[in-house]
C-alpha positions as CSV (number, residue, x, y, z in Angstrom):
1,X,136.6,114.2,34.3
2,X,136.3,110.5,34.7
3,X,133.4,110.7,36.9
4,X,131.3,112.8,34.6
5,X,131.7,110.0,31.9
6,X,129.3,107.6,34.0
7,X,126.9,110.8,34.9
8,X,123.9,109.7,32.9
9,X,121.7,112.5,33.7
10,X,123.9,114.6,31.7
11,X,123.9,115.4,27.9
12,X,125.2,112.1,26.2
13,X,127.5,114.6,24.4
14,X,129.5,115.3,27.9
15,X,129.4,111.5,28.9
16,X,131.1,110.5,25.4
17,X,133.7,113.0,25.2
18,X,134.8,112.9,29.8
19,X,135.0,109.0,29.1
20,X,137.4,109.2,27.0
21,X,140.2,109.8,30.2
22,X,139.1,106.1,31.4
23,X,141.3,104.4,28.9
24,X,140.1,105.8,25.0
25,X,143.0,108.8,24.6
26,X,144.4,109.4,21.9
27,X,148.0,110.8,23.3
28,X,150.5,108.9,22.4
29,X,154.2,109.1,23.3
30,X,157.1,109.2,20.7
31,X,158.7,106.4,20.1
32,X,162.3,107.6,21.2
33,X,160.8,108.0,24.4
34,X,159.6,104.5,24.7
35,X,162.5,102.9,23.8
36,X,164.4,105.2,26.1
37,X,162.6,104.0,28.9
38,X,161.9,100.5,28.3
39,X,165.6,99.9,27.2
40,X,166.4,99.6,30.8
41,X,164.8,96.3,31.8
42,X,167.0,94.7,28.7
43,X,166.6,91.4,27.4
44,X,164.0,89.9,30.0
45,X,161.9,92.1,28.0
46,X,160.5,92.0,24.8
47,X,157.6,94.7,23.2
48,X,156.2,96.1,20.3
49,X,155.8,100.2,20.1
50,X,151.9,100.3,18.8
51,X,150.1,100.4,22.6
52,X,147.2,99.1,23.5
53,X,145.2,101.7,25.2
54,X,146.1,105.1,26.4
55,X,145.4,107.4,29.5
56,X,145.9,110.9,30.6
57,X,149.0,109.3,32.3
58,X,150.4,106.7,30.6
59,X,149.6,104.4,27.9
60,X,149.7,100.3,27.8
61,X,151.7,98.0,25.2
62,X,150.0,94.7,25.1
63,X,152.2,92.9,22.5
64,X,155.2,92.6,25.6
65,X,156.8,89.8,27.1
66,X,159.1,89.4,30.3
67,X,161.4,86.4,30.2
68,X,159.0,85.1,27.6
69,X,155.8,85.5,30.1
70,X,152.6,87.2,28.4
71,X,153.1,90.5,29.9
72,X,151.8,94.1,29.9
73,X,154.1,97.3,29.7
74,X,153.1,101.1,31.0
75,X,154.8,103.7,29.9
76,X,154.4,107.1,31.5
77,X,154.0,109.8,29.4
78,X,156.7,112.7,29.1
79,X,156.1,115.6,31.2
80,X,153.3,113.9,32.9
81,X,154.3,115.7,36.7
82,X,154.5,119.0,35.8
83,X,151.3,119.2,33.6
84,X,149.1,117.0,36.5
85,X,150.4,119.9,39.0
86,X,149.0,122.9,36.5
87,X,145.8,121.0,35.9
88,X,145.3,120.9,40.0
89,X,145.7,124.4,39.5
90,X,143.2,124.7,36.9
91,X,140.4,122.9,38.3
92,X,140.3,125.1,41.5
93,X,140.2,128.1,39.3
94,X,137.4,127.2,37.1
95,X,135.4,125.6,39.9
96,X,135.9,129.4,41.5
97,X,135.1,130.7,38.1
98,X,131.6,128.4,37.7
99,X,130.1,128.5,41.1
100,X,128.1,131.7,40.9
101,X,126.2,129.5,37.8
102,X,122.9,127.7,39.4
103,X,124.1,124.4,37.3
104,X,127.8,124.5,38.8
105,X,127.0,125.9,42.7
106,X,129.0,123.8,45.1
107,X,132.2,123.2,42.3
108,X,134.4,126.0,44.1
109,X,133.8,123.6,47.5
110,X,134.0,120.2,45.6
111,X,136.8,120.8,43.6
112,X,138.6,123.4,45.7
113,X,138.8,120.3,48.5
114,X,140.0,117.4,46.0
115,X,142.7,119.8,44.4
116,X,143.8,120.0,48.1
117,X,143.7,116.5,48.3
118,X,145.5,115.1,45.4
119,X,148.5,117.8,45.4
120,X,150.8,115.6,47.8
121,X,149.6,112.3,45.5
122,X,151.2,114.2,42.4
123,X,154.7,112.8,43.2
124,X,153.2,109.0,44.3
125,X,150.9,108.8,41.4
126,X,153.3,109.6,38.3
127,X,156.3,107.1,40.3
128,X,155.6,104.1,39.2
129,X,157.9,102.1,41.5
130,X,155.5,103.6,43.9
131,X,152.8,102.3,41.8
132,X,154.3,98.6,41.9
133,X,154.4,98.9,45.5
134,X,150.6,99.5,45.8
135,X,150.1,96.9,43.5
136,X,152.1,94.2,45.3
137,X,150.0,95.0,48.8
138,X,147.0,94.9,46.9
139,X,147.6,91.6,45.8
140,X,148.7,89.9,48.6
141,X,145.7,91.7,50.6
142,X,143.3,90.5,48.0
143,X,144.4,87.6,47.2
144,X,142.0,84.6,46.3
145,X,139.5,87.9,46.4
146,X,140.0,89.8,43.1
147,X,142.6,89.3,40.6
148,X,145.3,91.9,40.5
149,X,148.1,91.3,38.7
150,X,151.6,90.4,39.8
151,X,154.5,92.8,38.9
152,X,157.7,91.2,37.6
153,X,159.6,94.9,37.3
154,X,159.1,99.0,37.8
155,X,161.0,102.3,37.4
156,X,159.9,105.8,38.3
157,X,158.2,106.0,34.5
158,X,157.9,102.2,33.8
159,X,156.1,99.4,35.3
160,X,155.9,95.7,33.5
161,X,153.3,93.4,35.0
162,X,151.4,90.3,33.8
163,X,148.6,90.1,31.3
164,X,145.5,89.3,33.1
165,X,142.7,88.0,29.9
166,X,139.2,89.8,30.3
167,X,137.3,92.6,29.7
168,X,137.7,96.3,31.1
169,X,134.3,97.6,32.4
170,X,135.3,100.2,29.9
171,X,135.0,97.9,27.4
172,X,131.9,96.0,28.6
173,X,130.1,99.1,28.5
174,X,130.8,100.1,24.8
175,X,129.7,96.5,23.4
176,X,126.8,97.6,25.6
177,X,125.9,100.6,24.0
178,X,126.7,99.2,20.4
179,X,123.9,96.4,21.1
180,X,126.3,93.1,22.0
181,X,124.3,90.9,24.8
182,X,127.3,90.5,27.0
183,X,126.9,89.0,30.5
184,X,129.1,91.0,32.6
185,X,128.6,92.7,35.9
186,X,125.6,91.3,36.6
187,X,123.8,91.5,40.4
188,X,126.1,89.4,42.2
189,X,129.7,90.5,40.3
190,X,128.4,94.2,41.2
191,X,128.2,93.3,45.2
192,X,131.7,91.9,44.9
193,X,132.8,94.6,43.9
194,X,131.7,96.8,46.6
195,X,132.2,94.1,48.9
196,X,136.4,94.5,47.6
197,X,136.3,98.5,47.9
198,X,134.7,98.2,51.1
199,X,137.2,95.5,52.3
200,X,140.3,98.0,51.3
201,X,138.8,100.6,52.9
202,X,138.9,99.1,55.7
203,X,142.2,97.1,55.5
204,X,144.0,100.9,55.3
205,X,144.9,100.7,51.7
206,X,142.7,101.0,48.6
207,X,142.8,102.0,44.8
208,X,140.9,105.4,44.8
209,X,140.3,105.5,41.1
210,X,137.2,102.9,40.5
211,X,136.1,104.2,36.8
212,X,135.0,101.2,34.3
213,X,138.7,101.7,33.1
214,X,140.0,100.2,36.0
215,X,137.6,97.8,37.0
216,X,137.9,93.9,35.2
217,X,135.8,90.7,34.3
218,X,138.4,88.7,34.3
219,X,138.1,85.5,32.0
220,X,138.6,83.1,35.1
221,X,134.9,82.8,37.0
222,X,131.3,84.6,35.9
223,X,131.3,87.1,39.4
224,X,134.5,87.3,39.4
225,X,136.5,90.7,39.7
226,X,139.5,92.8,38.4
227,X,141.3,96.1,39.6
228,X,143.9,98.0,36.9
229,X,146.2,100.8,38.0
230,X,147.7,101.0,41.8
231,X,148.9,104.9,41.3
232,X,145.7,106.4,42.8
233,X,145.9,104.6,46.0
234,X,145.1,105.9,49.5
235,X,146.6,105.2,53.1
236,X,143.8,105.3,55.4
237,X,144.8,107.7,58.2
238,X,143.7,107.7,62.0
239,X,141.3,110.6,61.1
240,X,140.0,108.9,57.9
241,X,139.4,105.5,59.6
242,X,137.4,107.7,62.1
243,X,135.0,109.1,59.4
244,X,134.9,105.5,57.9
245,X,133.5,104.4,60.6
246,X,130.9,107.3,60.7
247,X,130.3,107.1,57.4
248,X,129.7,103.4,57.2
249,X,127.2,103.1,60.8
250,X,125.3,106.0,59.6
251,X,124.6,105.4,55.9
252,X,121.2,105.4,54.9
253,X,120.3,101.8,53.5
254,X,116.7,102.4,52.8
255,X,114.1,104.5,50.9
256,X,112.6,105.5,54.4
257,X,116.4,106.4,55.7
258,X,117.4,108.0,52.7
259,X,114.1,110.0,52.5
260,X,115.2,111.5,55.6
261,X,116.4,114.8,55.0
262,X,117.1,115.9,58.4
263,X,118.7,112.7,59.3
264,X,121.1,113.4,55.9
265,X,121.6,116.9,57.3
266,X,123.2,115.1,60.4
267,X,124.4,112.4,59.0
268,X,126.9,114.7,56.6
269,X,127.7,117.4,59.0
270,X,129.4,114.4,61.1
271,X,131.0,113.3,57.9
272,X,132.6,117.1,57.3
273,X,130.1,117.5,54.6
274,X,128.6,121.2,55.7
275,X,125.0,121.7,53.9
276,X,123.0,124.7,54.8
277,X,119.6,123.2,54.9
278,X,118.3,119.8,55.0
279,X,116.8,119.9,50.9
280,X,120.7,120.4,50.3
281,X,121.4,117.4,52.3
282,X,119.2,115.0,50.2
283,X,120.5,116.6,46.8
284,X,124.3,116.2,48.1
285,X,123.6,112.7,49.3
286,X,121.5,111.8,45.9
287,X,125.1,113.1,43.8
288,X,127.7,111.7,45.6
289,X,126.2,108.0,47.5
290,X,122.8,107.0,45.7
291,X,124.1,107.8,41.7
292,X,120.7,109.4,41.2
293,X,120.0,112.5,38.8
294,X,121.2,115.8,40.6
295,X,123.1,118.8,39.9
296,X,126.7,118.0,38.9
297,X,128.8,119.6,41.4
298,X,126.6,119.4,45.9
299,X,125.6,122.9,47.0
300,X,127.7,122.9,50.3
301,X,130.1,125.1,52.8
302,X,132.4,122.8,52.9
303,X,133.7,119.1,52.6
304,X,136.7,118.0,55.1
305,X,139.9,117.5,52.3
306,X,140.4,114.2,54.6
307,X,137.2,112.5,53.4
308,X,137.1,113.3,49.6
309,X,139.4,109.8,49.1
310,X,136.6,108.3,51.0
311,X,134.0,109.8,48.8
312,X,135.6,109.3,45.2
313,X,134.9,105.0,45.5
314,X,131.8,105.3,46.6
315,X,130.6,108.3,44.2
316,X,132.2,106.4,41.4
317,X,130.6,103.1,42.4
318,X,127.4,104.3,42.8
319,X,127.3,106.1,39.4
320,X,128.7,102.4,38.4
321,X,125.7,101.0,39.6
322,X,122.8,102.6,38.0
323,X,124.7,103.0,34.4
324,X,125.7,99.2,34.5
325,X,122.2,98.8,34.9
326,X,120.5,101.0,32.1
327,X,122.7,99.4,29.2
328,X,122.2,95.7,30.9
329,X,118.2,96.3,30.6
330,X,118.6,97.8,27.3
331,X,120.4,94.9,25.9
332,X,117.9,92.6,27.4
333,X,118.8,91.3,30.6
334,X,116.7,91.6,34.0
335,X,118.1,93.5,36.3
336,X,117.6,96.0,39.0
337,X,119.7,99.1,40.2
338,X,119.6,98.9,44.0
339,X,121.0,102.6,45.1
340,X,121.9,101.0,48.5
341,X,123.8,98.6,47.1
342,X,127.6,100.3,47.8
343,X,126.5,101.5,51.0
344,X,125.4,98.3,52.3
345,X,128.7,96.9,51.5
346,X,130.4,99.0,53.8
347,X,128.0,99.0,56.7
348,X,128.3,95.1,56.5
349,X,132.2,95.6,56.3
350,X,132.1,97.7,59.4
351,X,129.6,94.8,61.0
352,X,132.2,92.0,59.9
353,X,135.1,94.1,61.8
């Protein structure tokens, strides 16, 4: 749902109403629920009930502070397990239900595999001590890399961090679209921020959620980078490292290589990706690495469940890339999509090892 938010060759009528799950929902919890579970961290913490911003999971109170710190509180929303588990459920139905249509073929495959995938997360993602846990590895792992922010105190439903000042790619991306000429993400912030996925990939643990509503300009240096919300995170496993490795030496990092559709063919087959013919392989490797205009679900057998936490960074990034780009043009600014740009990070990151 996410994803399709940054799919710009789709109707801008899907894109505003699928980016609305990246931080702009309008669920909000009851108040007696709030207090309920905020009341246990007691006086070290202060907070005011109107949130900030709200999720499918959770939603944010900004007006918070922990032992008079600046602070930021997330609250999970009631329920939240049991209704994640059915809506597992749900997407492999309707991406059974869709296939036979020419404009959904390959969504029984696609989401079939992450519905697979993200069953045993359920429990990790909506456990917020869990959560804090991520976060605290992150942080040390990352440290003088990208800003994440430190967590001062968690329960299963509650997690209370500090406030880190900037701007949510989220948010850079609507002052985009209503004309401001803000100076975020430009060519250099973008490779960062490959360069950081690439780097967790690699280092065993990373966030696995990347949409704008995750992803920060921080206030403290022009290129520098962000991450929000630990509870989509991934432990690499010895299988996954293995396809990380394949994935990474065999990218295509040129026009020439990625106009290669027998080489793609290969290339994904390795990768647990099974196409049919090599025309499939270029459209599947145009959707989910180069962010250019395809259909919205790859025509394949088959994807491996152990590489879709693999694919979902670098699908998202490179969506990232080529939207950040559009708006930054249309505002004024110079600047160039380069398709290979996530790729290349993790290539270099396998070079580097």
């Amino acid at each position: 749902m996410q994803f399709v938010g940054l799919r710009d060759d789709l109707p801008d009528g899907y894109q505003q109403w699928f980016s609305k799950a990246q931080e702009d929902n309008k669920l909000r919890s009851p108040a007696d629920h709030v207090q309920k579970t905020l009341a246990v961290f007691g006086p070290s913490l202060t907070w005011n009930y109107e949130p900030l911003k709200s999720a499918s999971i959770a939603q944010v109170h900004l007006d918070v502070t922990w032992n008079g710190q600046a602070a930021v509180a997330k609250v999970q929303h009631p329920h939240v397990r049991d209704q994640y588990l059915a809506d597992l459920d749900t997407m492999k139905y309707l991406g059974e239900y869709v296939n036979h249509h020419d404009e959904a073929k390959g969504a029984a495959v696609m989401l079939g595999a992450l519905a697979e995938k993200l069953r045993p997360t359920v429990v990790a993602e909506t456990d917020f001590t869990k959560e804090a846990e991520n976060q605290r590895r992150l942080r040390e792992s990352l440290r003088g890399i990208a800003t994440v922010a430190q967590v001062f105190a968690a329960t299963t439903t509650a997690l209370v961090m500090e406030r880190v000042n900037g701007m949510t790619a989220a948010q850079v991306i609507q002052a985009w679209k209503d004309g401001e000429k803000l100076d975020h993400f430009g060519p250099r912030q973008r490779r960062n921020l490959y360069s950081i996925y690439a780097r967790m990939v690699s280092g065993g643990l990373f966030q696995a959620d990347p949409h704008p509503g995750n992803i920060m300009s921080p206030n403290e240096g022009a290129d520098a980078i962000g991450l929000l919300d630990f509870g989509q995170c991934c432990e690499v496993t010895p299988q996954q490292r293995i396809l990380f490795h394949e994935f990474a030496v065999g990218a295509p990092t040129s026009e020439f290589e990625a106009n290669n559709q027998e080489r793609n063919l290969e290339w994904l087959n390795r990768l647990g990706i099974k196409v049919r013919t090599a025309k499939q392989a270029q459209a599947t490797a145009n959707l989910l690495f180069f962010g250019q205009k395809s259909p919205m679900f790859p025509d394949t057998k088959a994807i491996d469940p152990e590489l879709t936490p693999l694919l979902l960074p670098v699908l998202y990034l490179s969506r990232f890339e080529n939207k950040v780009v559009e708006l930054r043009k249309a505002v004024g600014f110079e600047d160039e999509a380069n398709s290979f740009a996530v790729l290349m990070a993790f290539r270099n990151q396998i070079a580097s090892n």
